[in-house]
Structure formats: C-alpha cells, structure tokens
N, C-alpha and C positions, 0 to 999 in steps of 0.2 A: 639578151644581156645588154647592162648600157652600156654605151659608148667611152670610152675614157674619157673625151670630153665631156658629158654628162654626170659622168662617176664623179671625179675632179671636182674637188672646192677648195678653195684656199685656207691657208695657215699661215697662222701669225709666227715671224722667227723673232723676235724682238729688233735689239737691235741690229744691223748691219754685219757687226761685225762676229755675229752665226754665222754669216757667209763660208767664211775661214773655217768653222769648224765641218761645215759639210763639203765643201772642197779637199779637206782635207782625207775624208772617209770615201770621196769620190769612187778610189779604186776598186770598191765595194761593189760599186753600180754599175765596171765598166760596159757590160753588156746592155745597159739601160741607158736611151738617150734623153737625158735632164730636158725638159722643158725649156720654155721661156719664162725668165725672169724679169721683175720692174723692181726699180727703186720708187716707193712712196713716201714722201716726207722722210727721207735717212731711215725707211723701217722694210724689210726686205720678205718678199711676200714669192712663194713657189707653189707651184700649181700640183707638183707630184712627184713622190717619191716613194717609193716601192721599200717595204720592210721596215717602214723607219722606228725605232728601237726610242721610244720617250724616255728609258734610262740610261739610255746613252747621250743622248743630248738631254738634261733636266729642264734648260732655259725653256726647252720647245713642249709648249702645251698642246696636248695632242692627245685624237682619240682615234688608234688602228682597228680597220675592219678588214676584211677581206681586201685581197689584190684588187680587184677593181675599186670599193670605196675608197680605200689605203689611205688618205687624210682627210678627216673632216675640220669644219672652220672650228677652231675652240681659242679662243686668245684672252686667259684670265689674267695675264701681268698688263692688258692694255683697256682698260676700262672703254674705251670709244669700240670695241669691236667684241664686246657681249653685249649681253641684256643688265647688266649691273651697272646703275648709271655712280658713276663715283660723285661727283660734287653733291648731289641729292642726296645721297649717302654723309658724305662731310657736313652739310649743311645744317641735315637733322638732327647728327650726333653732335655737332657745336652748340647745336642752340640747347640739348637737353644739359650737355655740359654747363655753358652759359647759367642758364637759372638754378642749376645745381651748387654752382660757387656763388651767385646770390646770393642763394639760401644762407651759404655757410658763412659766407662774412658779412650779417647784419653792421648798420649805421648804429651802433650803440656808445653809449660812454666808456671809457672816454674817445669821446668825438676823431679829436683828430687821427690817432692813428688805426682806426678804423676807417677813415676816410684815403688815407697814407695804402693803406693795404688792398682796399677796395681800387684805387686810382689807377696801381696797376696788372690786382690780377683780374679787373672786368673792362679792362682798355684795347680789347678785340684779341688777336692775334689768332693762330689758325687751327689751335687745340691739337696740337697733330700727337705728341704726349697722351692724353687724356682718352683721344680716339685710339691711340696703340691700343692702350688697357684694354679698352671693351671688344674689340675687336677680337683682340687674340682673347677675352672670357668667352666671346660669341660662337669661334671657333673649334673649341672645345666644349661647349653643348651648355656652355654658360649664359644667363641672362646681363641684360645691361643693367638689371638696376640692383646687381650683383656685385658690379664691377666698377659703380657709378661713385662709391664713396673711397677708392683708389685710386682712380681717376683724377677725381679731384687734388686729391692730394699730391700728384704727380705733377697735376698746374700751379699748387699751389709753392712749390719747389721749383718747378720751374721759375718760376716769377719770383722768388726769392734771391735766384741765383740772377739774375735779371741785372736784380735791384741795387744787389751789392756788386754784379758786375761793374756796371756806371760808375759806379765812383769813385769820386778823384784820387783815391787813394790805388783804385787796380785799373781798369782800362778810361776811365775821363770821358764819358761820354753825357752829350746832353741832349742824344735824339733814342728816342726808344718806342718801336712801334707810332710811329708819325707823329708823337708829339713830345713835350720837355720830361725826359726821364725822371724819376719820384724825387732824387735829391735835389734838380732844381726845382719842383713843384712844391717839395715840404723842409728841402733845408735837410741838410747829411746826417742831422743827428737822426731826425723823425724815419729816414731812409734804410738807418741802420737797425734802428727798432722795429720796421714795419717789417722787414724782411726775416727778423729771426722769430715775429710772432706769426708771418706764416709758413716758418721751420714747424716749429710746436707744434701749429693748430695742423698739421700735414698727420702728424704720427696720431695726436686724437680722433680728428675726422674716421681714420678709418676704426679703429679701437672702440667708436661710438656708433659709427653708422652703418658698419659692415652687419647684413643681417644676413640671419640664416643661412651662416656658411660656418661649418665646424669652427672651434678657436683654436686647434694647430696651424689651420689653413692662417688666419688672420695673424699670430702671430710670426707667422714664417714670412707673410707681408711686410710685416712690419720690421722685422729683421733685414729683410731684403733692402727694404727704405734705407735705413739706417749705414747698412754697407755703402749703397750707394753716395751716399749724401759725404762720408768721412775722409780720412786722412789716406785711404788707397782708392775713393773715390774723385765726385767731383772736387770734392778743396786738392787731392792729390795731383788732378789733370790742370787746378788753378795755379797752383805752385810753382810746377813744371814750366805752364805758360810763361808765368811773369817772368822765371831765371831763362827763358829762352831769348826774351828779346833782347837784340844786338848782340847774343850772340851766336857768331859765325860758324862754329862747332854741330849746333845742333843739327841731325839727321835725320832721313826717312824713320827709323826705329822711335826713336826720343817723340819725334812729331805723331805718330802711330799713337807712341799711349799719353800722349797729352790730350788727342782728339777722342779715343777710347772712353777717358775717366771722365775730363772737361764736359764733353757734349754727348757722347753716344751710353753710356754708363746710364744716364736716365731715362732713354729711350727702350735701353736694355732693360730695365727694372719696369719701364709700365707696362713691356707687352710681359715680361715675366710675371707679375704679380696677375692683372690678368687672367693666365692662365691658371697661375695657382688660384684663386679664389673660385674660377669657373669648372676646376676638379681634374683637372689636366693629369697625365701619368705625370712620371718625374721624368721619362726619355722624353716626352714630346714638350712638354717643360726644358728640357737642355736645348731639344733642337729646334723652340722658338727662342731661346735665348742667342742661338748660334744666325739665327734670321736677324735679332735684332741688332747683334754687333756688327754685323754687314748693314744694313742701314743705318746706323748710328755712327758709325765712320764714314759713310757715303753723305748724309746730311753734313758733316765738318766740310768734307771734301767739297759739294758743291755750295757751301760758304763761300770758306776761299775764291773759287770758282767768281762767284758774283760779287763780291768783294773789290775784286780789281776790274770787272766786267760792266758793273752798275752801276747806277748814280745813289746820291744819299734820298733822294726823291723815289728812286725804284725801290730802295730799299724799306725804308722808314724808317734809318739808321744810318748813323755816316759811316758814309762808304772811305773805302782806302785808307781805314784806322792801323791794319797789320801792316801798311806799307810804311807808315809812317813809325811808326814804333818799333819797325825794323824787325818784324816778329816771324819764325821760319811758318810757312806754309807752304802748302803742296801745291799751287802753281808757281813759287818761289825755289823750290826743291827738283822737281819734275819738269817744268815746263808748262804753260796751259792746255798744250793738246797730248802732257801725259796725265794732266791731272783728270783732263777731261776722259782721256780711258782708263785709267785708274777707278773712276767714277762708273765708267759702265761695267765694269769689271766687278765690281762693288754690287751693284745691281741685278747683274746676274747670280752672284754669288746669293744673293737673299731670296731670289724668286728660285732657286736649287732647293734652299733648305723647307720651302712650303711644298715640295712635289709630291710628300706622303702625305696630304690633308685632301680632302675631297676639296677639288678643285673649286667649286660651286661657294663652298664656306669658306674656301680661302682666299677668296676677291674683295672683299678689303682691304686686305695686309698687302694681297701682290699689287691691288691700284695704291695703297700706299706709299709701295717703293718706289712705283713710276714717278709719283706726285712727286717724293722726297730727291730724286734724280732728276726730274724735268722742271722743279718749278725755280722763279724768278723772282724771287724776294725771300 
C-alpha cells in the first residue's frame, strides 16, 4: 500500500479565501490531522483531505479516489497548473477572429467610413467577447467556424459601443485602445455613422454567414443580439450611467444593473448565442448564461478596480475618468478591498456554474474567468 505521503498530490483551492470555507467544515475532520499548508502567490494549496465532497465545495476542482489517493492534482479555473495553455489558446482564437472581421469590413466605397469602421474594430484589443462565443459553441460539441459569424458580430458591437462611448456628447474620451479614439481620427459626425453601420452590418453578418445551423437557432441569435443591444439593454445600462453621475443617491443595486446591461449584458449574449448555435440544451443554455452574468459583472468590477489603480499608459485609455465625473463605482461604494472581494466572489460564482461540464471542455471559459479577474488593463 502507498504511503500517504506518496498517495498525496496537490490541489488547486483557487483563491485564498477557500481557506474559510474549509475551516469552516473543519469539524467534519476532527479526528483527522490537516496537514501542512503554504501560501503561493495569494493561491492556497493542501496536500490532503479525506472525503472531500467536489459538490460541496464547486470552486474546488477535484478528482476523489479512494482514502489513500483522496485528491488528485486537477486545477481547470487556473490555466498555469494543467496541460491547457490559455494565452496559446487566446492567441489563436484572436488571430482567426482578426481576419474574420477583415474579411467582413472590406476597404470599399465609399472610402471613408469604411476606413472610420475598420480604424476601430481592427485596432487590436483582446477579443475576449468574440472568444466568449466560440468557446461556449466549443463546449457544447459546437465548431468554431459555427460560431465565427456571431463572434464577430459580438466585436462588431462591441466596437460600436466603443465608439459612441468616446464622445463628447456621453463619456469625452480621446484615448481608446492606445491610440486617438475614432471621433478625433475622423471627426463626430463620421464616428456616429461608422458606429451604427457596424450596429447593422452586426445583425447581417450573422443572417449571411451563419452556415449550417437550423434557422430557429439563427434567429433566436439574432433576437438575443437585439435584446441585448436596446432600451433594457446596453443603451438601458448607458442611461442609467449618465443619470448617475454626481449623483450621491446612487447605490450598490442602481450600480449592479448599470454594470449588468452597460458592460456584462454583451458578454452575456456572446457566450449565450454561442451555445445556442453550437446546439446547447435550453437548461445548459440558462446555466452558461448564469456563468456569463457573473463574469460580466466581475469584468465592470475589476474596471473600476483598475481605474483608480492604473495609469492611462497601463490602461490605453485614461485612467481616472469615473473619478472625475463623479460616477458611482464599486471601489467608490465598497471600498477597494471590498471591491476587490466582491470581485473574487464574482469569480467563484462563475467557475460554480461550469462544474456540470466536463471539466476538460470547460477550460477555456474557466481560464477566462481567471483572465477577466486577474488581468491589468
């Protein structure tokens, strides 16, 4: 028989503060003496625990074997500790995205606002939208080039709301993705046209290019878009926005569904569409929607977060616009180190709602969430 020290491999708890929830279940154990524990890099790692119940803790990815194996290594919400390299993953899916909005917005007449449209949805940024979509098609037994003409359309909104974000009329911005936002580039009127022709070309893209997927499926897409895009979506999350600033009134709830419809609302709808094109039930369909609203609020959250934390040079956008404009946010509301658990709490919430997917296929979405909570611009 091996040894417990031989049996014994490590597991990933995420972050930290799992600590709490196993201390808490301690009394469970008391006839078992816990090991030794290390803090690495803020991420907390145990050598052995006896019965441990994966649907009792969801965060905790884990694979039980007998009392002597009892945890083996499995850590699919942290990309550096499987075999699924996450940036090589992002990289490739960026670049297919990349030449797939190419494709879609030729240099043609007339010139200039084709050129207006192209400026800023082929001006890098990190396709994390676009990668939702396929991701969650992939997941559900879908291909990417299934999911590629949704995708698109999901950056091509994105970059929309961008566009008309900047200007001088709603937030006055003149850094967007490290260089002069489209209204200084082409001038407010060309800014305002280039943004709502790629509203338009968003809803045909898919209408044209979605192949060989039933047309309930496409149009349920498309409906989905459409929700998204209106008066209880993102313009409802804009709205909210603007009557927010200065004033003092506004709260935790108010700031929830402003970040909800504003920003998380279209994260919601690429990983949803997604799965709808890639054939999804309608229950695994709800409960990636219930994943994406937890990272889609977790992405506002650590905005904010970097916002007041970063420079306009980290960001490649100016930084310290909501301070100035007096605009409620959640390190403004909470504190920075509630915002900042607020934010991990957020992330755990989302890498919960992936625990009924084979783990294997759902290492994209969970190094997603990591990415969307850990990264710095």
């Amino acid at each position: 028989m091996a040894s417990a020290a031989q049996a014994c491999s490590y597991v990933y708890l995420g972050e930290t503060s799992c600590f709490s929830k196993i201390l808490s279940s301690r009394s469970r154990w008391q006839n078992y003496q816990l090991p030794s524990f290390a803090y690495r890099n803020s991420q907390l790692w145990i050598s052995r625990l006896p019965h441990l119940k994966p649907e009792r803790f969801p965060a905790i990815f884990c694979a039980i074997g007998s009392s002597e194996t009892v945890i083996q290594e499995l850590a699919a919400a942290d990309p550096k500790a499987t075999h699924f390299n996450f940036m090589s993953y992002m990289k490739d899916k960026a670049s297919h995205v990349n030449a797939a909005l190419d494709l879609a917005v030729p240099l043609v007449y007339p010139t200039k606002i084709h050129e207006s449209m192209r400026y800023s949805l082929l001006a890098g940024g990190k396709r994390v939208r676009p990668v939702l979509c396929i991701a969650a098609c992939e997941l559900v037994g879908g291909h990417e080039d299934t999911a590629m003409p949704s995708a698109c359309a999901m950056e091509m909104i994105h970059t929309m709301s961008l566009i008309h974000d900047d200007l001088p009329c709603m937030d006055n911005d003149d850094l967007r993705r490290g260089q002069p936002t489209n209204h200084k580039k082409f001038g407010e009127d060309v800014a305002v046209l280039a943004g709502d022709a790629l509203l338009s070309l968003a809803f045909e893209h898919i209408a044209r290019e979605t192949k060989g997927v039933p047309a309930d499926r496409v149009v349920r897409v498309i409906n989905e878009l459409g929700r998204t895009i209106g008066s209880r979506g993102m313009v409802g999350g804009q709205i909210m926005d603007l009557q927010s600033e200065g004033n003092k009134t506004v709260g935790l709830d108010v700031l929830k569904y402003i970040h909800l419809h504003k920003t998380g609302i279209l994260l919601e709808c690429a990983v949803v569409s997604g799965a709808i094109v890639g054939g999804a039930s309608d229950e695994d369909i709800e409960t990636l929607r219930g994943y994406a609203r937890s990272i889609g609020l977790l992405f506002q959250v650590v905005d904010d977060i970097l916002d007041v934390t970063k420079s306009s040079e980290d960001l490649g956008k100016t930084a310290g616009k909501d301070l100035i404009s007096d605009k409620a946010t959640y390190p403004k509301l909470m504190g920075l180190e509630g915002a900042r658990l607020y934010a991990d709490e957020l992330y755990r919430e989302a890498c919960e709602r992936l625990s009924k997917f084979d783990q294997a296929k759902a290492a994209p979405l969970l190094a997603l969430a990591k990415y969307i909570s850990s990264r710095q611009n």
